[in-house]
PDB file of N, CA, C and O in Angstrom:
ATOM      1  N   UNK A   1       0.836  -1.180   0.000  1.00  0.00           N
ATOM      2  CA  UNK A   1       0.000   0.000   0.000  1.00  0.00           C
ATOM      3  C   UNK A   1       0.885   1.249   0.000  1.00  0.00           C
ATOM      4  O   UNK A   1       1.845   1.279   0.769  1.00  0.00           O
ATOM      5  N   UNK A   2       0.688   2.039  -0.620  1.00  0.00           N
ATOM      6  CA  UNK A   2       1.061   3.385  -0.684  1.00  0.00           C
ATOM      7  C   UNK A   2       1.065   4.198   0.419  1.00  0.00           C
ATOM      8  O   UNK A   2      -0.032   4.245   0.976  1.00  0.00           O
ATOM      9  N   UNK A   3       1.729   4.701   0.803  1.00  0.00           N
ATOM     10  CA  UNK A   3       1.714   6.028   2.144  1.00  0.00           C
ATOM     11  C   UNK A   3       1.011   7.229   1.845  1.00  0.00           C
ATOM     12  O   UNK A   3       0.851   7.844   0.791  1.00  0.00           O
ATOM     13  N   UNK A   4       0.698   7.387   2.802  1.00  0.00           N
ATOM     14  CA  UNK A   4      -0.743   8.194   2.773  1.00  0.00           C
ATOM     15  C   UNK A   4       0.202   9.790   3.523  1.00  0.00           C
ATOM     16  O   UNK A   4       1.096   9.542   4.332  1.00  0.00           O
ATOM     17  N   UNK A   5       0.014  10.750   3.302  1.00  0.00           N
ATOM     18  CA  UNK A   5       0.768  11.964   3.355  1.00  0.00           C
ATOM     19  C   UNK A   5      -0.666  13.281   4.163  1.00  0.00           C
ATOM     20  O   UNK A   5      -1.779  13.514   3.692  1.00  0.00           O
ATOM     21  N   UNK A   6      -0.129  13.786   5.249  1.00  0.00           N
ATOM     22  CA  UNK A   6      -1.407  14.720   5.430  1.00  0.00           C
ATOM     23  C   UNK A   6      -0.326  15.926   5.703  1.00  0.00           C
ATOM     24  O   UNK A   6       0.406  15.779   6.682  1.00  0.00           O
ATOM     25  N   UNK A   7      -0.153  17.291   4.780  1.00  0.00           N
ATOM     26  CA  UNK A   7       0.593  18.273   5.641  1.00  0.00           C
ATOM     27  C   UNK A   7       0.137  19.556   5.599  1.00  0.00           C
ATOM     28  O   UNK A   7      -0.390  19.994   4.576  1.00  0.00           O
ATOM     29  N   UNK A   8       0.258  20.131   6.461  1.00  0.00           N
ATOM     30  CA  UNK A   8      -0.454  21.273   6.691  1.00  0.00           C
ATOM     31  C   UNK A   8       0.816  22.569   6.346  1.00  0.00           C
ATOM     32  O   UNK A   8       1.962  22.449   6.778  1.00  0.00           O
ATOM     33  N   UNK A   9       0.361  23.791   5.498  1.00  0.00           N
ATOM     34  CA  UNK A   9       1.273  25.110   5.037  1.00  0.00           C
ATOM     35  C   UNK A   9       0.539  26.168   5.860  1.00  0.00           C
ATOM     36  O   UNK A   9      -0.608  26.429   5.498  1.00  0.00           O
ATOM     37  N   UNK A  10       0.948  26.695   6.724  1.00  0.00           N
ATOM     38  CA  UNK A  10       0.499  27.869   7.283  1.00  0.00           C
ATOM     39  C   UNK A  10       0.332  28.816   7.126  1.00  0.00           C
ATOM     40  O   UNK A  10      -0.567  29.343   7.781  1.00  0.00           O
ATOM     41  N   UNK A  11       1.182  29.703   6.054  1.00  0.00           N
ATOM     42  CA  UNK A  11       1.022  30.646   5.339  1.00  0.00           C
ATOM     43  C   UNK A  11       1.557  31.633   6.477  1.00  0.00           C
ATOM     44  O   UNK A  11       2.581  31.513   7.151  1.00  0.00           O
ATOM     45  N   UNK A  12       0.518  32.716   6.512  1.00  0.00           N
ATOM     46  CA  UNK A  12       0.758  33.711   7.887  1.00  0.00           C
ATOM     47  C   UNK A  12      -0.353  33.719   8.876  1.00  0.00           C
ATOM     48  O   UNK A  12      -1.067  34.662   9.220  1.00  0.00           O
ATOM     49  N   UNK A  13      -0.355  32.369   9.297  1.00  0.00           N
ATOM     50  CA  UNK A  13      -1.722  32.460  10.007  1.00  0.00           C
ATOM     51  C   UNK A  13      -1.103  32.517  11.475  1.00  0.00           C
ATOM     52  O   UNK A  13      -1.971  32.639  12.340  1.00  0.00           O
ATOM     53  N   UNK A  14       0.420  32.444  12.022  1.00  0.00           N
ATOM     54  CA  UNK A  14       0.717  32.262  13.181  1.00  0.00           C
ATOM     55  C   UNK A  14       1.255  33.500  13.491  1.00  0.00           C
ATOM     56  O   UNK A  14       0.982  34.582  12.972  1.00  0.00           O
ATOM     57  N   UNK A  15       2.159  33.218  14.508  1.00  0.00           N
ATOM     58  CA  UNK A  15       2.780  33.966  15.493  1.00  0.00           C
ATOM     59  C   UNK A  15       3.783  32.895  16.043  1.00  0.00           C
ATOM     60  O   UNK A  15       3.405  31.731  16.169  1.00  0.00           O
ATOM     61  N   UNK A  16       5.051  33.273  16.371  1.00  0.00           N
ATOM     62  CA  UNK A  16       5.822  32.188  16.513  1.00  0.00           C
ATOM     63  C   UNK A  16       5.578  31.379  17.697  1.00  0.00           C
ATOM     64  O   UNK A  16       6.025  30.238  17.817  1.00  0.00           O
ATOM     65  N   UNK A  17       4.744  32.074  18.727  1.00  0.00           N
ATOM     66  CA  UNK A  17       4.275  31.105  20.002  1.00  0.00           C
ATOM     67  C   UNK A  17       3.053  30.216  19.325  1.00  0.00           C
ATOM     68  O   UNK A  17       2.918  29.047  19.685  1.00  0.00           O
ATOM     69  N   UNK A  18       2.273  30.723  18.456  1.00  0.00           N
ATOM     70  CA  UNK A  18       1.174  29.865  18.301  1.00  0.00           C
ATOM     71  C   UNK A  18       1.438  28.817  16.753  1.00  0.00           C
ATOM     72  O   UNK A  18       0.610  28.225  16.061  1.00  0.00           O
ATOM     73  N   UNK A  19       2.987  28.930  16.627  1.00  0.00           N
ATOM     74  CA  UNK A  19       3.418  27.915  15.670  1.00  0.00           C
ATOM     75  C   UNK A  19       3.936  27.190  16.746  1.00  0.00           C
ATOM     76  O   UNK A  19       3.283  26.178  17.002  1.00  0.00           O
ATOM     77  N   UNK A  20       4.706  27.353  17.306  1.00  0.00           N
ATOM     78  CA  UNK A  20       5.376  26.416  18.283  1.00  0.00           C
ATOM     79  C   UNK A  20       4.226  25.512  19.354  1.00  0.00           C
ATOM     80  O   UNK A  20       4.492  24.509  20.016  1.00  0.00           O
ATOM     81  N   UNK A  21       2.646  26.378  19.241  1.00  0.00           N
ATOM     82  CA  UNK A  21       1.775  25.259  20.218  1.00  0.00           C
ATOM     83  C   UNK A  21       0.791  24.478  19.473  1.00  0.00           C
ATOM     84  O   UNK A  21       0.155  23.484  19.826  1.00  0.00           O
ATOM     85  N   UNK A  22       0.791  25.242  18.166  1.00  0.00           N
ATOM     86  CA  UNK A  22       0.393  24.346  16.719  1.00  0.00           C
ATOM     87  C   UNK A  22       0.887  22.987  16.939  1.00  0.00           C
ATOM     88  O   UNK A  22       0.250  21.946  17.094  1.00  0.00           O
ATOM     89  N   UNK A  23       2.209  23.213  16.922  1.00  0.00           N
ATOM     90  CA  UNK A  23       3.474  21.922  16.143  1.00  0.00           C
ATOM     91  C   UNK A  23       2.968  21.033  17.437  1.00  0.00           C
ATOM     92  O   UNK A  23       2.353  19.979  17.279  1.00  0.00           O
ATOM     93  N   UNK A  24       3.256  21.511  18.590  1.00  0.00           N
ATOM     94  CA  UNK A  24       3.444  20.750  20.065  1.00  0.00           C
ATOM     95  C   UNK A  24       1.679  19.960  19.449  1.00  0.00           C
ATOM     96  O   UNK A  24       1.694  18.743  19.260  1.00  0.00           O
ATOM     97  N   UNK A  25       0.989  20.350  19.320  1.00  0.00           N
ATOM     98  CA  UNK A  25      -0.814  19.721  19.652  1.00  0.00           C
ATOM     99  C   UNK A  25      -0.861  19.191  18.390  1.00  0.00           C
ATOM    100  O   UNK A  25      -1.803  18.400  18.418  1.00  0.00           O
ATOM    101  N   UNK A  26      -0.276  19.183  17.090  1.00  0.00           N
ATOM    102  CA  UNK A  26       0.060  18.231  16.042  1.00  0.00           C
ATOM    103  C   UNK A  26       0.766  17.107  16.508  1.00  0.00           C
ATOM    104  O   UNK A  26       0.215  16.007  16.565  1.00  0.00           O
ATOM    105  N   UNK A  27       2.084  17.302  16.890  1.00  0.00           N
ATOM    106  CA  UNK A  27       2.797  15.841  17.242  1.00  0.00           C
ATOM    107  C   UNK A  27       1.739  15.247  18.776  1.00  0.00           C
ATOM    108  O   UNK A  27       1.481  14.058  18.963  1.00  0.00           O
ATOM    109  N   UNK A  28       1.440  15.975  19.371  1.00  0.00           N
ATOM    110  CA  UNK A  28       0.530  15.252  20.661  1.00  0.00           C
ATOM    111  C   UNK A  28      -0.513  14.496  19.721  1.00  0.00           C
ATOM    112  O   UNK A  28      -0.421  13.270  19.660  1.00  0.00           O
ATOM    113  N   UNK A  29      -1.491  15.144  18.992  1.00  0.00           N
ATOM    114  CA  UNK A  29      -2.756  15.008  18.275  1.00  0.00           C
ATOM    115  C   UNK A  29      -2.456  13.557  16.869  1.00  0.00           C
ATOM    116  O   UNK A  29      -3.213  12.897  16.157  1.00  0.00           O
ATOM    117  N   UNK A  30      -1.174  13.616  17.031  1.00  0.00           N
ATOM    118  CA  UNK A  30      -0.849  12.342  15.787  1.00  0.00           C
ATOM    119  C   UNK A  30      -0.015  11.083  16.324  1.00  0.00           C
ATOM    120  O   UNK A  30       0.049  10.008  15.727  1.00  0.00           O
ATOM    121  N   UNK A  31       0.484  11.316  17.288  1.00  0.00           N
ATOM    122  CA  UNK A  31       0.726  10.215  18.250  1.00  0.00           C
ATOM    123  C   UNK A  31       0.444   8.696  17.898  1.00  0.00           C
ATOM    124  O   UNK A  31      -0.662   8.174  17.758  1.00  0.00           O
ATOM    125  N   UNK A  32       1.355   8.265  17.816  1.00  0.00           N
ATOM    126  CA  UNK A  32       0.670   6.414  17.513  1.00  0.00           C
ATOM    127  C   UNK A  32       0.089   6.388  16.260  1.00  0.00           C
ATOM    128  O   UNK A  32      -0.175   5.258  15.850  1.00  0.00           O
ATOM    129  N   UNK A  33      -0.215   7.415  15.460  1.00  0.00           N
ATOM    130  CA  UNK A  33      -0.513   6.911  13.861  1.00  0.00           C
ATOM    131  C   UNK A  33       1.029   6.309  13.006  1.00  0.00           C
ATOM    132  O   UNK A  33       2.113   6.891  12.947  1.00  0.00           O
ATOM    133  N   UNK A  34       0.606   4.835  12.358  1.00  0.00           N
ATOM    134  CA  UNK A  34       1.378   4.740  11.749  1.00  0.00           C
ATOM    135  C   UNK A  34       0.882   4.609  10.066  1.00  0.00           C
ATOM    136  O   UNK A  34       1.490   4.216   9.070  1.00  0.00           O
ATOM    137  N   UNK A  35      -0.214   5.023  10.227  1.00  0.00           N
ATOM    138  CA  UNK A  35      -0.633   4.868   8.501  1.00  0.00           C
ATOM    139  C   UNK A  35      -0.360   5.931   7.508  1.00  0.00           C
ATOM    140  O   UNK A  35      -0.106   5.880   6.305  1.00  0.00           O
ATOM    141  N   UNK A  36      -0.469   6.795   8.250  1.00  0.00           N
ATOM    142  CA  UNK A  36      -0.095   8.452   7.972  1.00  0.00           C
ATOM    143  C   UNK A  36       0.933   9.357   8.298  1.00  0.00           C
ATOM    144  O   UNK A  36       1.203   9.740   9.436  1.00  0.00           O
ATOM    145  N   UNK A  37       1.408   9.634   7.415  1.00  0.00           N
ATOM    146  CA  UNK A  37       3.171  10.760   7.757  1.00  0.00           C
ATOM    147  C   UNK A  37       2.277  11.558   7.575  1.00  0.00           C
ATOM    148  O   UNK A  37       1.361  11.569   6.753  1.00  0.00           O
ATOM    149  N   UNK A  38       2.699  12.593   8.775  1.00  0.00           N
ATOM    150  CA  UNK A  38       2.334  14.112   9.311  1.00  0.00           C
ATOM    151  C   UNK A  38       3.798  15.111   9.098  1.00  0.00           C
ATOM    152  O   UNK A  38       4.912  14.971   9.602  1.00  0.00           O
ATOM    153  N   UNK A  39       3.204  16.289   8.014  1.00  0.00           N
ATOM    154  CA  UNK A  39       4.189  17.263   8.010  1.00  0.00           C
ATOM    155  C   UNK A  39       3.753  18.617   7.886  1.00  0.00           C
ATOM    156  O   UNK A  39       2.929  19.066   7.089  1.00  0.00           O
ATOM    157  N   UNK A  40       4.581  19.380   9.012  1.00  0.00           N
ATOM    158  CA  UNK A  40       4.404  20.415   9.291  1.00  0.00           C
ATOM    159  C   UNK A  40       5.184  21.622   8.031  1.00  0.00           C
ATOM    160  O   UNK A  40       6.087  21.170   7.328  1.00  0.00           O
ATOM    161  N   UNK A  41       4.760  23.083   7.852  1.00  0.00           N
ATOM    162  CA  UNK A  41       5.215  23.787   6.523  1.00  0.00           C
ATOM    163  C   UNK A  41       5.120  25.167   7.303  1.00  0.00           C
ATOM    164  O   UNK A  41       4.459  26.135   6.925  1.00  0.00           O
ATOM    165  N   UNK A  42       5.744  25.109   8.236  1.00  0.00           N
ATOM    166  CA  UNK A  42       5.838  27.172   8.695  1.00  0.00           C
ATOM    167  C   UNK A  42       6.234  28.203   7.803  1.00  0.00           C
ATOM    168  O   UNK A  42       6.819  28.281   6.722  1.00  0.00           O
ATOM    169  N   UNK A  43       5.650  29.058   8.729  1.00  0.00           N
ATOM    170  CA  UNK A  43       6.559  30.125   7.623  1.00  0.00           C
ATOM    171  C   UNK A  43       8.235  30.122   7.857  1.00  0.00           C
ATOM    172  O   UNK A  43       8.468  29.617   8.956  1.00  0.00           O
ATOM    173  N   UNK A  44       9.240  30.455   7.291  1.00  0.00           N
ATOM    174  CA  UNK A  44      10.620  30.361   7.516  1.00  0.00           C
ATOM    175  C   UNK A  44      11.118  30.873   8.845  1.00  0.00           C
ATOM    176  O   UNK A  44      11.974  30.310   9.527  1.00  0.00           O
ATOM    177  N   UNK A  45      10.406  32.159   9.186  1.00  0.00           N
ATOM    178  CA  UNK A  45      11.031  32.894  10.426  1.00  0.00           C
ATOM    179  C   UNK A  45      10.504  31.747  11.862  1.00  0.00           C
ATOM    180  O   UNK A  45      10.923  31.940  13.003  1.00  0.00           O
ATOM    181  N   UNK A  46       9.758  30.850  11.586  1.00  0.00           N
ATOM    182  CA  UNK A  46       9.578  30.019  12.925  1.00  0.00           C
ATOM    183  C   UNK A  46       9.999  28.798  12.356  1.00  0.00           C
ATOM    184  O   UNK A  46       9.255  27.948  12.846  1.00  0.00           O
ATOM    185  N   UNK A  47      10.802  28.249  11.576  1.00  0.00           N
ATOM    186  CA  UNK A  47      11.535  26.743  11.423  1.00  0.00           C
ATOM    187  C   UNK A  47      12.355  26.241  12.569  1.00  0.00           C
ATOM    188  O   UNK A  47      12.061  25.255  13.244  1.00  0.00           O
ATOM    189  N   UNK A  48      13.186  26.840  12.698  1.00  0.00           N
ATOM    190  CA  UNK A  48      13.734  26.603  14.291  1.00  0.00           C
ATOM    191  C   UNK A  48      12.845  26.035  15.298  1.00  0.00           C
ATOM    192  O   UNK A  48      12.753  24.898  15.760  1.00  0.00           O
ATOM    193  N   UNK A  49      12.254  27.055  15.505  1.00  0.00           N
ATOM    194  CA  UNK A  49      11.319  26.662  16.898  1.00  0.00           C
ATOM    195  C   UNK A  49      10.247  25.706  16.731  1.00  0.00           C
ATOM    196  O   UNK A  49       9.717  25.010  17.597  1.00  0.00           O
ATOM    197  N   UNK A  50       9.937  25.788  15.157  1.00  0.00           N
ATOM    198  CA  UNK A  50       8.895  24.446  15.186  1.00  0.00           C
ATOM    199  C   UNK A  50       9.772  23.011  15.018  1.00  0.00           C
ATOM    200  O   UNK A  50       9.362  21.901  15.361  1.00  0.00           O
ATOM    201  N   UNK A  51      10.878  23.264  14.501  1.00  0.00           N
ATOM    202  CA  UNK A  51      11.431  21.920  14.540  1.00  0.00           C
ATOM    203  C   UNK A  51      11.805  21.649  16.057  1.00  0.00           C
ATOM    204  O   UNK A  51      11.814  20.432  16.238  1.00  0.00           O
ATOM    205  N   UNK A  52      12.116  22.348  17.208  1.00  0.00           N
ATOM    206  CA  UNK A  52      12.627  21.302  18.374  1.00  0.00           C
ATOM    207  C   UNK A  52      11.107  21.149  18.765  1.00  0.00           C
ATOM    208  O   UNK A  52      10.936  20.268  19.607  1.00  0.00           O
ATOM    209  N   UNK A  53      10.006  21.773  18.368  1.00  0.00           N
ATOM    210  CA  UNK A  53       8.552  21.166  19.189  1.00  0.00           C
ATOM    211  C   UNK A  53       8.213  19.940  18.141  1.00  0.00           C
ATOM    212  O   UNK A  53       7.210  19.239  18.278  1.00  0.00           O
ATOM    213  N   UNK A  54       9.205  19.758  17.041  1.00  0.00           N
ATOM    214  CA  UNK A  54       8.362  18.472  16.392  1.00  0.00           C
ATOM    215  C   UNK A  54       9.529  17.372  16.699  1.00  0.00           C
ATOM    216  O   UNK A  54       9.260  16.209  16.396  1.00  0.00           O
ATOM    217  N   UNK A  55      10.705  17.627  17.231  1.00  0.00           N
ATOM    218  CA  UNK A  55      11.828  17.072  17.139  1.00  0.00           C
ATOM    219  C   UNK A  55      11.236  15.472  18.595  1.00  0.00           C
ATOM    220  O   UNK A  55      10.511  15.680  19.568  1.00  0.00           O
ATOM    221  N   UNK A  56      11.780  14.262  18.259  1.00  0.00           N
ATOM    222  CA  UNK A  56      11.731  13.594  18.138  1.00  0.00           C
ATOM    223  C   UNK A  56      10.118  12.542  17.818  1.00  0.00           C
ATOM    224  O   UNK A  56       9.878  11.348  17.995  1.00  0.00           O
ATOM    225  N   UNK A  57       9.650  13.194  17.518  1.00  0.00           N
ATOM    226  CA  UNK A  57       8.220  12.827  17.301  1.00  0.00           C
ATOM    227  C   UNK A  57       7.862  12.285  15.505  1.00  0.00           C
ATOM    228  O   UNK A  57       8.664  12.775  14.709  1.00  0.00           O
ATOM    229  N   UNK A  58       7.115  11.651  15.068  1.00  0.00           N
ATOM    230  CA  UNK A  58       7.675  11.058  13.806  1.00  0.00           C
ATOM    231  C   UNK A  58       7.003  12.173  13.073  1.00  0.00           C
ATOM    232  O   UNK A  58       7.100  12.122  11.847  1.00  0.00           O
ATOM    233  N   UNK A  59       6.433  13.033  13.520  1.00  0.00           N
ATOM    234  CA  UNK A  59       6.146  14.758  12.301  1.00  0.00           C
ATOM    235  C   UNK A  59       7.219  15.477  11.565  1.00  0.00           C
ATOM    236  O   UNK A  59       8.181  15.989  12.138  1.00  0.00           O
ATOM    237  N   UNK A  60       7.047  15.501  10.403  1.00  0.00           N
ATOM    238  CA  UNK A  60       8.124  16.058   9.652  1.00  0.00           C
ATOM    239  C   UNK A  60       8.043  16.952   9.261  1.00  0.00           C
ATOM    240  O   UNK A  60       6.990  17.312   8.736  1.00  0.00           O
ATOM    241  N   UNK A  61       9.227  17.809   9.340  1.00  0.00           N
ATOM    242  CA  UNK A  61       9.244  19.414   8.736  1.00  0.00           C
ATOM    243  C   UNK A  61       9.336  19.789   7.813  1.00  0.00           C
ATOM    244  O   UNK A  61       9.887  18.903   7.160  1.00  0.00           O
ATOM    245  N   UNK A  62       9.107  20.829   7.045  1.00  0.00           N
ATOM    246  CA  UNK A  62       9.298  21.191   6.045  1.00  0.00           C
ATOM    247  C   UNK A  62       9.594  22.675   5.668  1.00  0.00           C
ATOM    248  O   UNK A  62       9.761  23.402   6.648  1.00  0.00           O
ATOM    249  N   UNK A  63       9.676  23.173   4.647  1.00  0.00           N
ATOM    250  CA  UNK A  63       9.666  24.448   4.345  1.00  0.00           C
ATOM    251  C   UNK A  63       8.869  25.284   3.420  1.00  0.00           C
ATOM    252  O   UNK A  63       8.233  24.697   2.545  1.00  0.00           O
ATOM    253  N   UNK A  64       8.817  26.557   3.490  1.00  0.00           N
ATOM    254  CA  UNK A  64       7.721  26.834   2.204  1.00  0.00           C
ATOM    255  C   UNK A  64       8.156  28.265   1.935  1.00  0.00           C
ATOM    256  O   UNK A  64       8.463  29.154   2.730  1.00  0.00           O
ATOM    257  N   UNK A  65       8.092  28.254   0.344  1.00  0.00           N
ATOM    258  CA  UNK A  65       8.513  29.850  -0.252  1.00  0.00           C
ATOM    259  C   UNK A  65       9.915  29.970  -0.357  1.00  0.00           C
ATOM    260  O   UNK A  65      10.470  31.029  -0.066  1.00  0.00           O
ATOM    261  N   UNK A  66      10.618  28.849  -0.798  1.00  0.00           N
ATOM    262  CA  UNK A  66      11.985  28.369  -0.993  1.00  0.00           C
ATOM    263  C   UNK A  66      12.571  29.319  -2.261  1.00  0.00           C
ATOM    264  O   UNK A  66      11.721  29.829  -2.991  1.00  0.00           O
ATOM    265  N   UNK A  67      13.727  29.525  -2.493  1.00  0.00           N
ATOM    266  CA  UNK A  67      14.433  30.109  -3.886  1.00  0.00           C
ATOM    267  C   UNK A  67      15.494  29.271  -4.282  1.00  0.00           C
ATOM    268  O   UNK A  67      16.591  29.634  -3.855  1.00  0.00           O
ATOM    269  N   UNK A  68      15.483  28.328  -4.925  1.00  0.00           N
ATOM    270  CA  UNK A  68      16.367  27.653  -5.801  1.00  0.00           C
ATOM    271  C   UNK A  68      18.088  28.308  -5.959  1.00  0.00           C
ATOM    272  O   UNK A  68      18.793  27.745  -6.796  1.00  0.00           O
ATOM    273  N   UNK A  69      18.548  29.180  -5.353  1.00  0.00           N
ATOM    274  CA  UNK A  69      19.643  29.524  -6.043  1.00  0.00           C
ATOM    275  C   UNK A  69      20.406  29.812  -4.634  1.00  0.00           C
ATOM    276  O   UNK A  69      19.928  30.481  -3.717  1.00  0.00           O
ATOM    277  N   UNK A  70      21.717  29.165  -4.635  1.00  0.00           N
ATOM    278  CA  UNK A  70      22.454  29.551  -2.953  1.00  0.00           C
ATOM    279  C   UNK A  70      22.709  30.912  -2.455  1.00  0.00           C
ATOM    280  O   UNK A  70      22.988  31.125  -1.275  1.00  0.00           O
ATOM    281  N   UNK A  71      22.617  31.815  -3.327  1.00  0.00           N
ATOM    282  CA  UNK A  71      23.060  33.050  -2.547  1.00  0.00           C
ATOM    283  C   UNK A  71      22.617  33.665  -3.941  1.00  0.00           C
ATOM    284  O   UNK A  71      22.260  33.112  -4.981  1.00  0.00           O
ATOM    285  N   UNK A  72      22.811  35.435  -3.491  1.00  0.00           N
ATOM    286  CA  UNK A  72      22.455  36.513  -4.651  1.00  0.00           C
ATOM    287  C   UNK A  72      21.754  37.163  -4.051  1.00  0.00           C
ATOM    288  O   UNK A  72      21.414  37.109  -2.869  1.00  0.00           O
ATOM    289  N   UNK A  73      21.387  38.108  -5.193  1.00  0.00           N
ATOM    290  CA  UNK A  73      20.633  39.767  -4.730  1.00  0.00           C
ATOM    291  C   UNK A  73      19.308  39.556  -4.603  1.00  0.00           C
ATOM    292  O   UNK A  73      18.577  40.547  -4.586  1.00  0.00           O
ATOM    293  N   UNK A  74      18.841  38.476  -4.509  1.00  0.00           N
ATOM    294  CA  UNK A  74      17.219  38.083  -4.359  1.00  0.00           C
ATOM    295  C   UNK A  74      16.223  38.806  -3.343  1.00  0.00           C
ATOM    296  O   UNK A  74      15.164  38.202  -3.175  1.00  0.00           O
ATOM    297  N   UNK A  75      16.351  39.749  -2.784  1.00  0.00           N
ATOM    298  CA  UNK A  75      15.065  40.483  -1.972  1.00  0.00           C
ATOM    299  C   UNK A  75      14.212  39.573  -1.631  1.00  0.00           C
ATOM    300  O   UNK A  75      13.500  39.011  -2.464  1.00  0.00           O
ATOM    301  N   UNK A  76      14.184  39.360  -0.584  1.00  0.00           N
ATOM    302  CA  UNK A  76      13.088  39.036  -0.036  1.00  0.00           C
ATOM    303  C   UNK A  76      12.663  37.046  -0.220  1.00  0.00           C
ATOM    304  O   UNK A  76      11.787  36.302   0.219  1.00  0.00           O
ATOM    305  N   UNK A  77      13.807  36.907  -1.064  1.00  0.00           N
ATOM    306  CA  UNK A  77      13.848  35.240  -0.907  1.00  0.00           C
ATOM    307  C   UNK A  77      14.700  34.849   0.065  1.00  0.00           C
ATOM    308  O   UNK A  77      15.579  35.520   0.605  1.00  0.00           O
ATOM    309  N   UNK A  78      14.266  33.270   0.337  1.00  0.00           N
ATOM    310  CA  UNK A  78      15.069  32.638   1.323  1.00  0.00           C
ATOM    311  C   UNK A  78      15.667  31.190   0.633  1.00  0.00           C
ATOM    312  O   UNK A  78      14.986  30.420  -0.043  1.00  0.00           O
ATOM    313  N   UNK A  79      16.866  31.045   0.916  1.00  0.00           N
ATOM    314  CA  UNK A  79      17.622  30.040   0.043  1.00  0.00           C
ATOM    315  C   UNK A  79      17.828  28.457   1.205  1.00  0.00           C
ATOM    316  O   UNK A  79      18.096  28.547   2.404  1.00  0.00           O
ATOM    317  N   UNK A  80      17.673  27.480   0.649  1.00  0.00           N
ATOM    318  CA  UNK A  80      17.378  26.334   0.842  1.00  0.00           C
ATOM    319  C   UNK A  80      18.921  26.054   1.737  1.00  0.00           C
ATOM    320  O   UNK A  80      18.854  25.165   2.586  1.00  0.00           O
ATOM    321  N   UNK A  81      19.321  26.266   1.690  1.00  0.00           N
ATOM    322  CA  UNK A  81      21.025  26.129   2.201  1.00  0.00           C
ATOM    323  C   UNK A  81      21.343  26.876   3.052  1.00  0.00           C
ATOM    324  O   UNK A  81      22.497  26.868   3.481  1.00  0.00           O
TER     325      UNK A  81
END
């Protein structure tokens, strides 16, 4: 059977405390599922802090609004590296 994928992109709906109690009541709230990979998609300025609230829990992080290129005059992008 195929793996089944559920992830949630937040866009700007947080605040970095209410990403960090998001993430915490996601990994609580998914607990013991093994049919379903759970992944979390903050905005960039809270990756940090949502990764140690998802950190050892099987929720996976992610990123969103990425720029393909390691460095340069890009305004307002954020580079994967």
């Amino acid at each position: 059977m195929r793996q089944k994928y559920v992830a949630g992109n937040w866009k700007m709906y947080t605040t970095a405390a209410t990403a960090v109690a998001l993430a915490r009541a996601v990994v609580e709230g998914t607990a013991g599922l093994s049919k379903v990979k759970v992944g979390l998609f903050p905005p960039f300025p809270y990756l940090a802090q949502v990764a140690q609230a998802v950190a050892g829990s099987s929720v996976v992080l992610g990123a969103q609004d990425l720029y393909p290129e390691k460095e340069g005059a890009f305004t307002g992008e954020v580079s994967p590296h």
